[in-house]
Backbone as XML, in Angstrom:
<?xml version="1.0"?>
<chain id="A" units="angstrom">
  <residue number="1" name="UNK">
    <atom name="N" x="0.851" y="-1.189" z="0.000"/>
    <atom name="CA" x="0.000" y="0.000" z="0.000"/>
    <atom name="C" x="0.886" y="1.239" z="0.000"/>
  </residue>
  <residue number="2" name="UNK">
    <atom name="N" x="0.653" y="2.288" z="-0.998"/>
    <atom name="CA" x="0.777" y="3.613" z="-0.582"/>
    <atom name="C" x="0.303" y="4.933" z="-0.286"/>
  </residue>
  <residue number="3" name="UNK">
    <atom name="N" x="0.936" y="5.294" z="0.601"/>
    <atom name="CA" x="0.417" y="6.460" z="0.916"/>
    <atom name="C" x="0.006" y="7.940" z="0.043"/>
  </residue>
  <residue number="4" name="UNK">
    <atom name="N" x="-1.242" y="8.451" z="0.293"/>
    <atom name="CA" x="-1.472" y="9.462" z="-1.434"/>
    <atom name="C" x="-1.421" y="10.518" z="-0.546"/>
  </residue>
  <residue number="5" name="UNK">
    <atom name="N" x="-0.823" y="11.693" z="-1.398"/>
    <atom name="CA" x="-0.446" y="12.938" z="-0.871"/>
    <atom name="C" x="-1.163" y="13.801" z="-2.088"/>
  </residue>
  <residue number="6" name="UNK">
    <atom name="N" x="-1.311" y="14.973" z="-2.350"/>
    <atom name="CA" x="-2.069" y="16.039" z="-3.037"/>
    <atom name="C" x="-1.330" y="17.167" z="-2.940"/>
  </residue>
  <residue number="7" name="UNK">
    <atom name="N" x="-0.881" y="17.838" z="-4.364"/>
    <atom name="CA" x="0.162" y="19.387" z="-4.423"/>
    <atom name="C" x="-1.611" y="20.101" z="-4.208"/>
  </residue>
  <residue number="8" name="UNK">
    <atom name="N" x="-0.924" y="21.126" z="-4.031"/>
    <atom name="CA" x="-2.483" y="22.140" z="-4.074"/>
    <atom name="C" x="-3.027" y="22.155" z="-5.318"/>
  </residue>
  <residue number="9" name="UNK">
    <atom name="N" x="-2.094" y="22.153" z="-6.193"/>
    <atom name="CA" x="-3.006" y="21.981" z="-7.558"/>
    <atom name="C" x="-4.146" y="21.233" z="-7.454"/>
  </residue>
  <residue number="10" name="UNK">
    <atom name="N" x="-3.701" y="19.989" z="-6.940"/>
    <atom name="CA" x="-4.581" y="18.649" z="-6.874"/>
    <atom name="C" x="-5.834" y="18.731" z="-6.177"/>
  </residue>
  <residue number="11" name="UNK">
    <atom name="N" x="-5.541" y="19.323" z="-5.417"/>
    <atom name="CA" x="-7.131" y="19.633" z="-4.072"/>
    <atom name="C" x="-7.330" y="20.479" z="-4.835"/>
  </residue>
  <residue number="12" name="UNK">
    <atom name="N" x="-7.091" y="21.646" z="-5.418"/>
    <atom name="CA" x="-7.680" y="22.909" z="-6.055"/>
    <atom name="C" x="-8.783" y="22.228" z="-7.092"/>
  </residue>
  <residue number="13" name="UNK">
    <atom name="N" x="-7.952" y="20.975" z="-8.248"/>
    <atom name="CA" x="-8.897" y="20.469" z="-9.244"/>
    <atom name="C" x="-9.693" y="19.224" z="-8.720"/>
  </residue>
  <residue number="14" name="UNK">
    <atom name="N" x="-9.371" y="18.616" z="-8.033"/>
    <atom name="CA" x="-10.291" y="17.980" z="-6.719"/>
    <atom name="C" x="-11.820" y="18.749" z="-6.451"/>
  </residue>
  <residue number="15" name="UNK">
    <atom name="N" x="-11.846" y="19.518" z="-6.016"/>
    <atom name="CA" x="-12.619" y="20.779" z="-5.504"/>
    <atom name="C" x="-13.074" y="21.625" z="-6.315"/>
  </residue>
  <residue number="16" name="UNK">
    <atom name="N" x="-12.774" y="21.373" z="-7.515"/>
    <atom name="CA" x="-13.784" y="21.557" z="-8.451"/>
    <atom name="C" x="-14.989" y="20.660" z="-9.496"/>
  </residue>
  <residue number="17" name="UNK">
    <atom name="N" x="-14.538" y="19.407" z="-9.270"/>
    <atom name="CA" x="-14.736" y="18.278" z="-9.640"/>
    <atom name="C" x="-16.722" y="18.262" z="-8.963"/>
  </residue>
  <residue number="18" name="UNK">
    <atom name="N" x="-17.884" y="17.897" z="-10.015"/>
    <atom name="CA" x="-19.304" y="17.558" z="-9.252"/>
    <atom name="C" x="-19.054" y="16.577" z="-8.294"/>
  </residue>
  <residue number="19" name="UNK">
    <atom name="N" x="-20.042" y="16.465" z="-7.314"/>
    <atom name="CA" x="-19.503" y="15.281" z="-6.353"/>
    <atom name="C" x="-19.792" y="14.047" z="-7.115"/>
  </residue>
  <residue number="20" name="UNK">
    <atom name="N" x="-19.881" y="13.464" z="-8.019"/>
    <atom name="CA" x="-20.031" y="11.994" z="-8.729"/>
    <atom name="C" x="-19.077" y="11.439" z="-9.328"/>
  </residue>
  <residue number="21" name="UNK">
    <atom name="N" x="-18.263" y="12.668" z="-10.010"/>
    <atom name="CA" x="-16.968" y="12.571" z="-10.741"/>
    <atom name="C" x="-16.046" y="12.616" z="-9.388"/>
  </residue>
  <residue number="22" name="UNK">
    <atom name="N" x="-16.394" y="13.118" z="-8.220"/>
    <atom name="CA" x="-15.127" y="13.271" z="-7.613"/>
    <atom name="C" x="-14.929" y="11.945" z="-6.581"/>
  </residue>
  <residue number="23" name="UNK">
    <atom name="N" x="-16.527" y="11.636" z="-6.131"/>
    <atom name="CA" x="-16.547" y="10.312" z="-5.709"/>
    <atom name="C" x="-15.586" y="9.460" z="-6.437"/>
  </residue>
  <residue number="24" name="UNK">
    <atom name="N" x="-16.017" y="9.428" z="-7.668"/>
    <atom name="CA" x="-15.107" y="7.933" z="-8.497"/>
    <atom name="C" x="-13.864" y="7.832" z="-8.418"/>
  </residue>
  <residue number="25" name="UNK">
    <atom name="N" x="-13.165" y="9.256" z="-8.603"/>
    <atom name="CA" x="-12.064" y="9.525" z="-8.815"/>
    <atom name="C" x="-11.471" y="9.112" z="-7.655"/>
  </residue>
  <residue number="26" name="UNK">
    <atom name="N" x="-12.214" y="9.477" z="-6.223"/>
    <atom name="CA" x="-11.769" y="9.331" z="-5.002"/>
    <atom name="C" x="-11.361" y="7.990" z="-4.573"/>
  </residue>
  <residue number="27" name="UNK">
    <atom name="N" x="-12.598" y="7.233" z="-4.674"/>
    <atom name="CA" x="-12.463" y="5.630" z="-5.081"/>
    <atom name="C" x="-11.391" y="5.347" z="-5.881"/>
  </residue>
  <residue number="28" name="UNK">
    <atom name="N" x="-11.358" y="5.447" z="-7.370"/>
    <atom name="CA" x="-10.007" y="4.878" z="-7.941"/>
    <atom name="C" x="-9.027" y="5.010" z="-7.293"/>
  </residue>
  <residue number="29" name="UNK">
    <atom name="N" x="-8.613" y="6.234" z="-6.441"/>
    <atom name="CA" x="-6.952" y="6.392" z="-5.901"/>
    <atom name="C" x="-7.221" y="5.765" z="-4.786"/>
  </residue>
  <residue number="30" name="UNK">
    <atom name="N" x="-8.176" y="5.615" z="-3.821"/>
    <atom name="CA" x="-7.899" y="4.921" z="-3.192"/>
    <atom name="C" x="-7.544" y="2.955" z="-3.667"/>
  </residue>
  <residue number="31" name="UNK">
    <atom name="N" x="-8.469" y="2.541" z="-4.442"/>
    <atom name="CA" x="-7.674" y="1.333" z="-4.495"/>
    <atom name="C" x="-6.975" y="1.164" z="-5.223"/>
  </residue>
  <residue number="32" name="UNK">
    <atom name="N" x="-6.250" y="2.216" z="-6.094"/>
    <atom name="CA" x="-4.683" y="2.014" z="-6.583"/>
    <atom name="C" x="-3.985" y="2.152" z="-5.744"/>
  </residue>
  <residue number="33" name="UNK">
    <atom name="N" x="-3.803" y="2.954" z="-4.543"/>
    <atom name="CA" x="-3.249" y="3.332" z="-3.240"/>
    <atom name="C" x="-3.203" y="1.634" z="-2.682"/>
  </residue>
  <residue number="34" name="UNK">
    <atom name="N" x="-4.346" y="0.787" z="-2.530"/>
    <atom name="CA" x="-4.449" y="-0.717" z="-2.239"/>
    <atom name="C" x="-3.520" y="-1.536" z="-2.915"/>
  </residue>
  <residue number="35" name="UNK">
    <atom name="N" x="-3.591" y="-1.308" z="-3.840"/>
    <atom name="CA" x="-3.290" y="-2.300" z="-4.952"/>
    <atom name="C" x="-2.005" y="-1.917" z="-5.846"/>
  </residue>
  <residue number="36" name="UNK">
    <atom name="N" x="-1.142" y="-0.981" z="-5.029"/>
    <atom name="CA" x="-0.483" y="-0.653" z="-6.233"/>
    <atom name="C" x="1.037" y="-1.774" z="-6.454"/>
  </residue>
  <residue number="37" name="UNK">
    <atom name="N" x="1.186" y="-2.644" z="-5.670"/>
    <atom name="CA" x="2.109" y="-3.371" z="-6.501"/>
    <atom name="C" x="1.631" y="-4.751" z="-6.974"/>
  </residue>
  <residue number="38" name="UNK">
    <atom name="N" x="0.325" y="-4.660" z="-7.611"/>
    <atom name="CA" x="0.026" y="-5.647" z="-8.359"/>
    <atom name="C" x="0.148" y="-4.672" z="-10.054"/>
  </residue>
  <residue number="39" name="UNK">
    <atom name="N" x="0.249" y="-3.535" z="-10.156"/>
    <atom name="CA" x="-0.030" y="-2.654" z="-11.050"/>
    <atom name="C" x="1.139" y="-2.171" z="-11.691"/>
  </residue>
  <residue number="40" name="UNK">
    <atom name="N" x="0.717" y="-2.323" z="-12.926"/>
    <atom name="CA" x="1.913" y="-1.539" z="-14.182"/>
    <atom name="C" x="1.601" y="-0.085" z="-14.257"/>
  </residue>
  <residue number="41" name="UNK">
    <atom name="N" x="1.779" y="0.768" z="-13.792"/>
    <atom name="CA" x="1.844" y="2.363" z="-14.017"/>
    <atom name="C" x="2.043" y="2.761" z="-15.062"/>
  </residue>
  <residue number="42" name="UNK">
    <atom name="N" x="0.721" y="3.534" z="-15.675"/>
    <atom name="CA" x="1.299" y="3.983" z="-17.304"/>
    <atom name="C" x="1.938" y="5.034" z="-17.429"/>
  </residue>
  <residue number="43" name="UNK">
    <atom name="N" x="2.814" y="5.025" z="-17.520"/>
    <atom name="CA" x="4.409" y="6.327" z="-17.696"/>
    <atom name="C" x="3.722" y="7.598" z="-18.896"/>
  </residue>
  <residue number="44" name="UNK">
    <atom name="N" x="4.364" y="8.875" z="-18.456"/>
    <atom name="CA" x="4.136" y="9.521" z="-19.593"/>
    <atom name="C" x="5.234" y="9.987" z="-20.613"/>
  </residue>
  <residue number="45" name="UNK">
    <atom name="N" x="5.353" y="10.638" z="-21.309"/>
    <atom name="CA" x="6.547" y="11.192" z="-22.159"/>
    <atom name="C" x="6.192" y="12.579" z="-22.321"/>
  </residue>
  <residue number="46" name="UNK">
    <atom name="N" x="7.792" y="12.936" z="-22.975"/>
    <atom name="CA" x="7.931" y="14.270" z="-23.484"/>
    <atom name="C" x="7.317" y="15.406" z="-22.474"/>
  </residue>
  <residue number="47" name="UNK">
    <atom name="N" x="7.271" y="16.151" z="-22.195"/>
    <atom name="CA" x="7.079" y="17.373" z="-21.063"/>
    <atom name="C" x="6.373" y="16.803" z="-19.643"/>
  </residue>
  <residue number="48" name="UNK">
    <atom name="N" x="5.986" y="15.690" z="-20.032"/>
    <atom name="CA" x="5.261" y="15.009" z="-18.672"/>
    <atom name="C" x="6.204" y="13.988" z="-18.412"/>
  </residue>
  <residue number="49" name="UNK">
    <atom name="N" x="7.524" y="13.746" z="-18.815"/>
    <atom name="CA" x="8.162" y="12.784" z="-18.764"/>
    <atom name="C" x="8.383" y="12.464" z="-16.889"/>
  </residue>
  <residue number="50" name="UNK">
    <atom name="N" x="8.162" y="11.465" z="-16.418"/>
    <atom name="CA" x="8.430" y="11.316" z="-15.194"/>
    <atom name="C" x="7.186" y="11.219" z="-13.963"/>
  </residue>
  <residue number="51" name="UNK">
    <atom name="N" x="5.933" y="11.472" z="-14.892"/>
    <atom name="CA" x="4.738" y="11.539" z="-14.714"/>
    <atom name="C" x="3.952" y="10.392" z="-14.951"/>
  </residue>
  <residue number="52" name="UNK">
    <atom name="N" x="3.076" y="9.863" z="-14.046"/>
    <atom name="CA" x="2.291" y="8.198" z="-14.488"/>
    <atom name="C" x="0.894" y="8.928" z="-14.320"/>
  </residue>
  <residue number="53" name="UNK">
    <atom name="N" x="-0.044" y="8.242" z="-15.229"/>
    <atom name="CA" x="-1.235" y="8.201" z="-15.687"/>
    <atom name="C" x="-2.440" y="7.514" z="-14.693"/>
  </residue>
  <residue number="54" name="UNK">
    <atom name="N" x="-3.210" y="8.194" z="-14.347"/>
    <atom name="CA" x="-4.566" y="7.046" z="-14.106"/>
    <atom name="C" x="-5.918" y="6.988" z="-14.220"/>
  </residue>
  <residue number="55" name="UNK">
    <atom name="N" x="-6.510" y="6.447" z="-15.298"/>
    <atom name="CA" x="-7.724" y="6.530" z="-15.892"/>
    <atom name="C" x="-8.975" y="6.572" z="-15.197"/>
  </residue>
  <residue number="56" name="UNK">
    <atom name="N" x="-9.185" y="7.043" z="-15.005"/>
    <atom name="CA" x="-10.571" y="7.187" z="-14.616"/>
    <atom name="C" x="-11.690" y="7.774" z="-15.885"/>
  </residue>
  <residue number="57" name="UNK">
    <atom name="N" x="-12.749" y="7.115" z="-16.383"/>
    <atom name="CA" x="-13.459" y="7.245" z="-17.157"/>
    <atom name="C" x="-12.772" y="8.543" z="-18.683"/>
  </residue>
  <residue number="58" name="UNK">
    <atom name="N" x="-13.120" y="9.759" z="-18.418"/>
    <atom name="CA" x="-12.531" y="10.420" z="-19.528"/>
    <atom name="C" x="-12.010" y="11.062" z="-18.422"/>
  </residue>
  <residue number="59" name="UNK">
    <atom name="N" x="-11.271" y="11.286" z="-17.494"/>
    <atom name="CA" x="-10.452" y="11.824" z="-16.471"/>
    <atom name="C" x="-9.333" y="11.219" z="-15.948"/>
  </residue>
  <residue number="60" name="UNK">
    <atom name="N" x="-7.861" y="12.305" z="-15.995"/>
    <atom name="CA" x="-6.644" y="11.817" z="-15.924"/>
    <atom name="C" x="-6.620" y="12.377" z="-14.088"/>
  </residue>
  <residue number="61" name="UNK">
    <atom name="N" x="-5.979" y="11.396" z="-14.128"/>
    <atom name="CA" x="-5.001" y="11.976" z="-12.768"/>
    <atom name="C" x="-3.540" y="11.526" z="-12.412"/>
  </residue>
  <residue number="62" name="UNK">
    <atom name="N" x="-2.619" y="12.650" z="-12.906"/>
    <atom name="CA" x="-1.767" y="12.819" z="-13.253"/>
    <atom name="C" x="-0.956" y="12.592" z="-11.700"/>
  </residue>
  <residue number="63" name="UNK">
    <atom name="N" x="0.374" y="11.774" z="-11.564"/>
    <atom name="CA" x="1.067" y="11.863" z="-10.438"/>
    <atom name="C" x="1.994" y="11.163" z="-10.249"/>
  </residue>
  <residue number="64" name="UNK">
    <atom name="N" x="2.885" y="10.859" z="-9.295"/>
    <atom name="CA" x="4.304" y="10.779" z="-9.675"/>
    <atom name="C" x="4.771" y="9.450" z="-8.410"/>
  </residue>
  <residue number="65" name="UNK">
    <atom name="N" x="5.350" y="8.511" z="-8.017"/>
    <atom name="CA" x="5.359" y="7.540" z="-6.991"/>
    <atom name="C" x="6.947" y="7.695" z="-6.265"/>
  </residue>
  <residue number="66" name="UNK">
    <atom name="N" x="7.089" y="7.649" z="-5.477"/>
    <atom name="CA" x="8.390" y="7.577" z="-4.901"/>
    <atom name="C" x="8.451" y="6.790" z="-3.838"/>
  </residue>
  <residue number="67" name="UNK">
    <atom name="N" x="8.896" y="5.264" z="-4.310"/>
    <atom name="CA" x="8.469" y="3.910" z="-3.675"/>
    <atom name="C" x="9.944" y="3.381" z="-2.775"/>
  </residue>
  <residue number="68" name="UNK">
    <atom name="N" x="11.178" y="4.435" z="-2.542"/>
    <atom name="CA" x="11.368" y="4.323" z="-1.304"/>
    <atom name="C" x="10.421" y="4.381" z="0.181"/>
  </residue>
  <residue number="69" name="UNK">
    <atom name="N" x="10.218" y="5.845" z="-0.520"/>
    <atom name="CA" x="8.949" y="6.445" z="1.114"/>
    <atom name="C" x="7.396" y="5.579" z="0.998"/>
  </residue>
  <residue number="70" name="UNK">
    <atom name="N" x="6.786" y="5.255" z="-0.280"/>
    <atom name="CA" x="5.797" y="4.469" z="-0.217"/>
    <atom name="C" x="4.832" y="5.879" z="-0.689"/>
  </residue>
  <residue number="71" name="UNK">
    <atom name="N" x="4.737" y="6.106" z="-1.160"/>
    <atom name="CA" x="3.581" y="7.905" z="-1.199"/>
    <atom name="C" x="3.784" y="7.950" z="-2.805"/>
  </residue>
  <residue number="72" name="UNK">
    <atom name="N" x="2.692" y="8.708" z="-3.041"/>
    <atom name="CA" x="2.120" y="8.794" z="-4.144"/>
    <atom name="C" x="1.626" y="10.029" z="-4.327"/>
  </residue>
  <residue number="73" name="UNK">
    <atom name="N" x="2.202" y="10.765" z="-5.035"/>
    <atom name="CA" x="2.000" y="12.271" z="-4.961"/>
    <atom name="C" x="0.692" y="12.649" z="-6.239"/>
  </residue>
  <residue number="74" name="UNK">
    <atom name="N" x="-0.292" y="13.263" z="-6.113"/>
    <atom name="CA" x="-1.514" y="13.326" z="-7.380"/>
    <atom name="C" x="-0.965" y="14.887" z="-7.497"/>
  </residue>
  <residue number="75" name="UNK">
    <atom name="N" x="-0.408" y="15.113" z="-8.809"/>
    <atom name="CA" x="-0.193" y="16.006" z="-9.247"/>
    <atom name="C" x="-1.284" y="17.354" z="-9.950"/>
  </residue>
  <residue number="76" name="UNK">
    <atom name="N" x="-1.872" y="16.242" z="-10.623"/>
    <atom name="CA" x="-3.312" y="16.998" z="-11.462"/>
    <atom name="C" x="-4.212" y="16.273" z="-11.599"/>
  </residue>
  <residue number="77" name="UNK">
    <atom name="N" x="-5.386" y="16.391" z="-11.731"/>
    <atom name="CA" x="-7.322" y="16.304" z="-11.810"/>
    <atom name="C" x="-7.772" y="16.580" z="-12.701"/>
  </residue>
  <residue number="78" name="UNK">
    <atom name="N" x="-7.410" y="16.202" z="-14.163"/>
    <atom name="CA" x="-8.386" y="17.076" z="-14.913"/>
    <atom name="C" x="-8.785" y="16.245" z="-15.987"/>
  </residue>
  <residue number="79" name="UNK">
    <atom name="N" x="-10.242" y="16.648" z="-16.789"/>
    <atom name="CA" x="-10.708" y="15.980" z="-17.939"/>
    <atom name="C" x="-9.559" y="15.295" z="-18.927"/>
  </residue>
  <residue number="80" name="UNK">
    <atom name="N" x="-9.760" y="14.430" z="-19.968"/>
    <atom name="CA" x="-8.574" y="14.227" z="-20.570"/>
    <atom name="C" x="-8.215" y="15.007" z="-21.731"/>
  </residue>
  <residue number="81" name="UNK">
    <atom name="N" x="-9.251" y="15.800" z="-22.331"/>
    <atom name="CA" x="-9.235" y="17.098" z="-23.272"/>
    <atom name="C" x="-8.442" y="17.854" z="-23.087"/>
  </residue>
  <residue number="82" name="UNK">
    <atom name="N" x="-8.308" y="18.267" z="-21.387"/>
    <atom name="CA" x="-7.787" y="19.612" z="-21.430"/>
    <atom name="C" x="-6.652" y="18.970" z="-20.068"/>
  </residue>
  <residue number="83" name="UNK">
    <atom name="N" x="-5.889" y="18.014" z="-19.745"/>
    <atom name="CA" x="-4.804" y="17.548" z="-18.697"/>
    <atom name="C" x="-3.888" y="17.983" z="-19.612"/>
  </residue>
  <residue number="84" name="UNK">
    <atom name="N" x="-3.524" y="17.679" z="-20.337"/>
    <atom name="CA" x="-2.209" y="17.347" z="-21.540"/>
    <atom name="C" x="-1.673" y="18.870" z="-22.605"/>
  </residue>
  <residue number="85" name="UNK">
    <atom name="N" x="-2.396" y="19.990" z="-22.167"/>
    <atom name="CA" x="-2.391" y="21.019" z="-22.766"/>
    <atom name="C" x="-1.609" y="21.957" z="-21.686"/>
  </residue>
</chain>
């Protein structure tokens, strides 16, 4: 299991999120947070290089793992239209 942490960005787009979308979203990190070393992390490239992916319906949530400490940092919250811009 790891521990999930949030930059302010993250609570900022968190907190804007309807509560249905934010429920789910909430749910997914938590059981990737469960489950995360049964899991392949989808890596990103080029300006996000260093950045892993996690799907939630048409919503990214962008964030980064540092699996000495066990934590999982959620970088960004946003639709998948407009994360990548």
């Amino acid at each position: 299991m790891v521990q999930v942490e949030f930059t302010p960005q993250a609570l900022e787009d968190f907190a804007q999120l309807d509560s249905g979308i934010a429920n789910r979203i909430a749910a997914k990190i938590q059981w990737f947070s469960e489950h995360y070393d049964h899991i392949q992390p989808e890596t990103l490239t080029g300006r996000f290089a260093g950045l892993y992916k996690l799907r939630i319906g048409d919503w990214r949530v962008l964030y980064t793992i540092d699996l000495t400490e066990s934590i999982m940092t959620v970088h960004v919250i946003a639709h998948r239209s407009k994360v990548y811009k």
